[in-house]
LUMKE-689287 format. One record per atom (N, C-alpha, C, O): residue in three letters; x, y, z. Coordinates in steps of 0.001 Angstrom, whole numbers, padded with zeros to 6 digits, always signed. Layout:
REM LUMKE-689287
ALAXYZ...
END
This chain:
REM LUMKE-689287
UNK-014349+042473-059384UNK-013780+041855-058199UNK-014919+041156-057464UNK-015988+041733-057262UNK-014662+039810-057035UNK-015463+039018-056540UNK-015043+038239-054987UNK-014644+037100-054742UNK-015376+039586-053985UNK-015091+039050-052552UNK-016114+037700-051976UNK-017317+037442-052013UNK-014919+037065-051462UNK-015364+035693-050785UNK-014866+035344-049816UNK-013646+035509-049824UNK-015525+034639-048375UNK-015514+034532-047336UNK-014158+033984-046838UNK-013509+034712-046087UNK-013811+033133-047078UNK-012792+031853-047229UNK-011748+031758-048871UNK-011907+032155-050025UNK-010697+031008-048126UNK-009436+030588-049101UNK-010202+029894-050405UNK-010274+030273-051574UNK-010641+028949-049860UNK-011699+027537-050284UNK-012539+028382-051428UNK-012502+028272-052653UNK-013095+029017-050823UNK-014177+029565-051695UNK-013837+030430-052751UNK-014599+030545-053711UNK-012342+031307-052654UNK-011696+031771-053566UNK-011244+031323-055229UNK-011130+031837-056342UNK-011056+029764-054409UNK-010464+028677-055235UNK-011413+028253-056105UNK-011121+028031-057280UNK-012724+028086-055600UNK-013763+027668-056273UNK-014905+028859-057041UNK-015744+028483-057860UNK-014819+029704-056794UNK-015697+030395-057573UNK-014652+030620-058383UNK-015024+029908-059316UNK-013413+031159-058814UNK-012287+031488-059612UNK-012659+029950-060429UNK-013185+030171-061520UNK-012560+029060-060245UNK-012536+028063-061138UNK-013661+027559-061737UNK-013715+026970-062816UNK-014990+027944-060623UNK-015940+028139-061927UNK-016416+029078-063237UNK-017026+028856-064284UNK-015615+030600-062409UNK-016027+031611-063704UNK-015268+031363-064621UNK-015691+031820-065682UNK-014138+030737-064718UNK-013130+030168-065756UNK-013923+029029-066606UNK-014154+028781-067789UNK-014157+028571-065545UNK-014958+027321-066770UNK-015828+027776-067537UNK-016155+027167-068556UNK-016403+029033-067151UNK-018159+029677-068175UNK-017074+030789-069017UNK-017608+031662-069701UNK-015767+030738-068955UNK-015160+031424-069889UNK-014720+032510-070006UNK-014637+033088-071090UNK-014423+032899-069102UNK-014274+034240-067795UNK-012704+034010-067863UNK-012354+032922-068321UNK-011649+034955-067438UNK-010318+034805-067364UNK-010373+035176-065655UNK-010932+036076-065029UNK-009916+034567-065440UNK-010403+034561-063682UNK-009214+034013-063044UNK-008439+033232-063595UNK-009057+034665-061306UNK-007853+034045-061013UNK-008695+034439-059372UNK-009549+035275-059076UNK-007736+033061-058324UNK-008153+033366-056952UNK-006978+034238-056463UNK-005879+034287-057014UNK-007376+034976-055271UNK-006145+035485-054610UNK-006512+035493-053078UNK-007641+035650-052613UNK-005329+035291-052378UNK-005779+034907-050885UNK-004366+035231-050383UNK-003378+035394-051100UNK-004433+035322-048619UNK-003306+035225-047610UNK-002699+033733-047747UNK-001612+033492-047221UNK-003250+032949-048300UNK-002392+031443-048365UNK-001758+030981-049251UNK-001189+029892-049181UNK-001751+031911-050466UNK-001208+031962-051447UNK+000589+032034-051224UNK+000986+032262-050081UNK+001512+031853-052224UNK+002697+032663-052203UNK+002887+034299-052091UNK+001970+035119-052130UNK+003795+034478-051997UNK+004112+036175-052103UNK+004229+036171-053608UNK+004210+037357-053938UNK+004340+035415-054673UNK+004619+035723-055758UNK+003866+035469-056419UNK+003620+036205-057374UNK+003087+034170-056169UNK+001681+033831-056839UNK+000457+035417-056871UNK-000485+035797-057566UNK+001432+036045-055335UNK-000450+037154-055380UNK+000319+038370-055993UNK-000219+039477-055951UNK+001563+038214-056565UNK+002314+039492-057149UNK+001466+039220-058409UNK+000612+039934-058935UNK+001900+038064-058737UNK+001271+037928-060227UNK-000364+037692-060816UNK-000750+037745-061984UNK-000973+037480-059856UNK-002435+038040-060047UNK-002602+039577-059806UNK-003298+040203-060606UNK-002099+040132-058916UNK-001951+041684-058937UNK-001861+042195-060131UNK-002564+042918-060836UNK-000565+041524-060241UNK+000022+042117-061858UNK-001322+042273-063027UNK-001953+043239-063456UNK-001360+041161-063209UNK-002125+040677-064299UNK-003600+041292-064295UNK-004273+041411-065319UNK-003939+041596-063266UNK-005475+042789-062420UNK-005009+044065-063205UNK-005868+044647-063868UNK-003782+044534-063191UNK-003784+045959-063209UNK-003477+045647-064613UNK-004144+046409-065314UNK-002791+044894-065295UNK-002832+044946-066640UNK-003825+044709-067553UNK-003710+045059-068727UNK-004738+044178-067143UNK-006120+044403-067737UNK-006108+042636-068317UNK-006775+042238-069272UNK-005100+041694-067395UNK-005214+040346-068335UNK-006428+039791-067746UNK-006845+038838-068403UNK-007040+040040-066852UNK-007775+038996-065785UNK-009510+039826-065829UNK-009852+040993-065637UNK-010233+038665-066148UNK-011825+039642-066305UNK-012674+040041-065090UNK-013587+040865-065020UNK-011799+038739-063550UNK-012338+038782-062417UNK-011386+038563-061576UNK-010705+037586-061886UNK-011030+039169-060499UNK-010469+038286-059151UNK-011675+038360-058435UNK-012568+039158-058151UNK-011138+036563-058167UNK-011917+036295-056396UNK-011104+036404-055669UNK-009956+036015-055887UNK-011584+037104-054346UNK-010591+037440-053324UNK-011234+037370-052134UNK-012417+037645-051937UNK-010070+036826-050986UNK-010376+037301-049710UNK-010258+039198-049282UNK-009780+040084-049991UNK-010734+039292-048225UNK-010529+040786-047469UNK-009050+041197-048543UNK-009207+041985-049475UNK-007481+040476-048230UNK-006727+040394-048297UNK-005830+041288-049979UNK-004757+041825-050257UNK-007195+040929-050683UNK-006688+041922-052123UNK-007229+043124-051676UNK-006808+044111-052279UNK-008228+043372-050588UNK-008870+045009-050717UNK-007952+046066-050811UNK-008023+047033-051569UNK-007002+045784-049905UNK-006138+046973-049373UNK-005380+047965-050802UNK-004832+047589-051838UNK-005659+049273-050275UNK-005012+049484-051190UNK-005284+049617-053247UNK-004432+050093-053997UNK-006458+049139-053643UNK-006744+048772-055039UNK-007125+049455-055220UNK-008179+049746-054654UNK-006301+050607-056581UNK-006838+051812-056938UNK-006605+051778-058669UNK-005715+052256-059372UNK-007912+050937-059011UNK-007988+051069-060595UNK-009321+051287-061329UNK-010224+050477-061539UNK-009231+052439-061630UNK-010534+052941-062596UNK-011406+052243-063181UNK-012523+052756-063241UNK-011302+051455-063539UNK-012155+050485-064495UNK-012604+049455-064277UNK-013252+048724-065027UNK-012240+049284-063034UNK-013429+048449-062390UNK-014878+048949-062497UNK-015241+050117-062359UNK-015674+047844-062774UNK-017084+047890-063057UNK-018063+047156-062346UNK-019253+047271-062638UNK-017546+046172-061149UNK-018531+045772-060521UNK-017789+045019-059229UNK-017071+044038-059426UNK-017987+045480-058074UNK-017394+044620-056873UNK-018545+043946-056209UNK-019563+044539-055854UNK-018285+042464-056040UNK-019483+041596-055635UNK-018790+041023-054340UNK-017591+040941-054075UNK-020365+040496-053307UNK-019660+040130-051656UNK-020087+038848-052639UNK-020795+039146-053601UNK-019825+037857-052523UNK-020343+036120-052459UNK-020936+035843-051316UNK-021933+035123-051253UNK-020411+036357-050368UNK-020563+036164-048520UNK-020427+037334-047801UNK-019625+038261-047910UNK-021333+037139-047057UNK-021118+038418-045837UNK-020391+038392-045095UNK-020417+037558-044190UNK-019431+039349-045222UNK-018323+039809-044166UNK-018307+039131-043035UNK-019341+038465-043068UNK-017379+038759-041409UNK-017815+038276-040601UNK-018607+039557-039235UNK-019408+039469-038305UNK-017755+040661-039892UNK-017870+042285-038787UNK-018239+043175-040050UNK-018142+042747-041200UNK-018604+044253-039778UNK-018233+045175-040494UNK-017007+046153-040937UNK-016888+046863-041936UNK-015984+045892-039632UNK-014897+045769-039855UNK-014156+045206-041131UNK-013565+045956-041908UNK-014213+044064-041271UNK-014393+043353-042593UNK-014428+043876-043766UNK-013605+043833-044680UNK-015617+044463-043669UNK-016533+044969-044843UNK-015478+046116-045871UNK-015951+046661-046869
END
């Protein structure tokens, strides 16, 4: 999982780790309700090698096999964090 500051920035690091060949997807609050069902989905099914995400995927994500959570950007509070 690859937290990032901004929508924008979601969009763009997701589309560069795709390009180096990465199965990668963005997820954000600006998304659809169904667009972020189906990156969810696809997270817990083991289709996706990275999400970039705002705060907005934290809640809640309880899967074992995760192996590495990265900030891109520093939080704006620790609240945040």
């Amino acid at each position: 999982i690859v937290y990032a500051g901004t929508r924008k920035e979601t969009e763009e690091y997701a589309a560069e780790l795709s390009s180096l060949g990465l199965c990668g997807a963005a997820y954000h609050a600006g998304m659809t309700s169904a667009a972020r069902s189906a990156v969810h989905d696809a997270f817990h099914a083991g289709e996706l090698d990275v999400v970039v995400a705002t705060s907005a995927f934290g809640m809640g994500i309880d899967k074992t096999d995760v192996r590495f959570v990265l900030h891109a950007s520093v939080p704006g509070s620790l609240d945040a964090y």
